[in-house]
N, C-alpha and C positions, 0 to 999 in steps of 0.2 A: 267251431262247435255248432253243432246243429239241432234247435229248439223244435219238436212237432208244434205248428201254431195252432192247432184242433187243441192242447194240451198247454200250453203258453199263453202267460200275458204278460206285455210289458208294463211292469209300475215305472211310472215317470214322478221323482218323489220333490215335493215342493219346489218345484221352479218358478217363483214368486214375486212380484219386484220386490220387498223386500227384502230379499234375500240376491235379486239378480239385476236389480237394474240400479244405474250408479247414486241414483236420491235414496235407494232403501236403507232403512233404520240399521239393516246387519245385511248389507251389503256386500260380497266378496269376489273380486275381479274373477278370481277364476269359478266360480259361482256364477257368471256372466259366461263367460268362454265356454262355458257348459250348455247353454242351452241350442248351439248349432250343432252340437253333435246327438242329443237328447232328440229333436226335432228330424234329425235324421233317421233316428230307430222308429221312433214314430210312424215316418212315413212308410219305413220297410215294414214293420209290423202290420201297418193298415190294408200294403199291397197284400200278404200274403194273411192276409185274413186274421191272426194274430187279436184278442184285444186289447184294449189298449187302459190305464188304469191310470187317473191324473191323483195325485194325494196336494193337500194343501195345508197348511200348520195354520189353524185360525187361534186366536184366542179371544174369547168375549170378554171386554172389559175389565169385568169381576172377576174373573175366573178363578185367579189367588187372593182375594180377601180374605178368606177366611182357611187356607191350609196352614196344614202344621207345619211341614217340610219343605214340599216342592213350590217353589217357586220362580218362574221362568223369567218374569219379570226384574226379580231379584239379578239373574243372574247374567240375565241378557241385555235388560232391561224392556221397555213397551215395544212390541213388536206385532206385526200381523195381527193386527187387531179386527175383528171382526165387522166385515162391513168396508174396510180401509180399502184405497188403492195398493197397499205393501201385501195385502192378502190376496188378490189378483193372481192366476198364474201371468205371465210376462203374455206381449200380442202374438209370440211367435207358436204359441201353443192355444187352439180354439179345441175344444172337445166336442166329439160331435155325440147327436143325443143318445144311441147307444153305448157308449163309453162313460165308466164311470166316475165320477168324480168325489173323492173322500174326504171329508173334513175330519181332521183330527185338530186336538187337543194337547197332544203328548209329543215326543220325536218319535214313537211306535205307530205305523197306520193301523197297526190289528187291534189295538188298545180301545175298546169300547167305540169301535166302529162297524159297519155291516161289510166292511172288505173279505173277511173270511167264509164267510154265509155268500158273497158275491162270486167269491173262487170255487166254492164251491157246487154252485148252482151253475156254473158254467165249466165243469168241468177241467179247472186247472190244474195241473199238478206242479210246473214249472213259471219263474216267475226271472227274467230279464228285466234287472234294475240299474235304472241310471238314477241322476237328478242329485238333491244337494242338502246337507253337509254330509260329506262322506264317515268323517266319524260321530255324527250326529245320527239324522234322519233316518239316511241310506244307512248307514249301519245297524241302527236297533230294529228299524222295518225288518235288514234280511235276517237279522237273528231272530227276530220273532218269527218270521216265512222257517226258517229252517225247524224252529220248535214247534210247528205246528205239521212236520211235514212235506212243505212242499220244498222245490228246489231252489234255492236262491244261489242266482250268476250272477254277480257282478258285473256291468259293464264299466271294465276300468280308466277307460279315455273316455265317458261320459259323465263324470260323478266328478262335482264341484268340490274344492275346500277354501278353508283359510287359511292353512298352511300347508305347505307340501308335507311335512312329518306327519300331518292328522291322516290325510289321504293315504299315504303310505301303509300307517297305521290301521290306519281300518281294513284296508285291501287286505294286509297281510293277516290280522286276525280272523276276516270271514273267511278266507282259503283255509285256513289253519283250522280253525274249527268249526263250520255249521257251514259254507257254502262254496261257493266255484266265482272262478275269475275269466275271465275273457275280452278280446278287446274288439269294437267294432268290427274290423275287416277281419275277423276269423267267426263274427257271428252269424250265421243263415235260419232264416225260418223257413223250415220244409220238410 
């Protein structure tokens, strides 16, 4: 598959210790395995000009005190907490100052962030997604990308889970209904 990088950016979606390195709170080995391959698109997107879009799940402290329903905390329990070492992307991921980097709040990065207004201002239409939980993050980010228009690829040997069924799962729903799938060595930016 071949992405125009004048028109493409790669989201790299929460690669976080938290979530990738073996002390985080929600930790998942293959959430970890994930980020040499993530770190590869990275660089191929950097060479060919491509850019490049870090997302991060923070949550401040409070955040759920006072909701009615959602509760991440609840259900995850305290995680990426704002400010923390678990909210960090991992060392193998440095953003550089043109590249942007999204704090969200939710598993959607377009959910009351400036990521849409960012895509749009630089002219993206298509959006090469890796990073991690695949039926988590990576999945409601590309469903929100494709509700909004743009194209959301899945890169599928770059997307973390906790279980192989959620992985599955998710892959196979975003192909099915709002996006495209691809794997690393059939990906080219050009």
């Amino acid at each position: 598959m071949e992405l125009d990088p004048s028109q493409t950016a790669l989201v790299v979606v929460d690669m976080q210790n938290g979530f990738c390195h073996p002390d985080g709170s929600l930790y998942a080995p293959d959430s970890e395995a994930a980020i040499e391959p993530c770190a590869e698109l990275v660089d191929r997107a950097r060479e060919a000009g491509a850019p490049v879009v870090f997302t991060r799940d923070v949550h401040p402290p409070d955040q759920f005190e006072d909701t009615h329903y959602y509760d991440e905390f609840d259900r995850w329990g305290e995680h990426v907490v704002e400010g923390s070492w678990e909210a960090d992307l991992v060392d193998d991921f440095d953003p550089r100052d043109e590249e942007l980097v999204v704090a969200k709040h939710t598993y959607d990065a377009f959910y009351r962030t400036e990521l849409e207004g960012w895509l749009d201002a630089h002219g993206i239409k298509d959006l090469a997604i890796c990073g991690t939980l695949a039926n988590v993050c990576v999945l409601h980010t590309a469903s929100s990308a494709g509700l909004r228009d743009y194209r959301p690829v899945l890169v599928e040997d770059a997307v973390g889970y906790i279980e192989a069924d959620h992985r599955e799962y998710a892959l196979d729903h975003a192909d099915w209904l709002f996006g495209e799938l691809t794997g690393r060595d059939e990906l080219t930016f050009a």
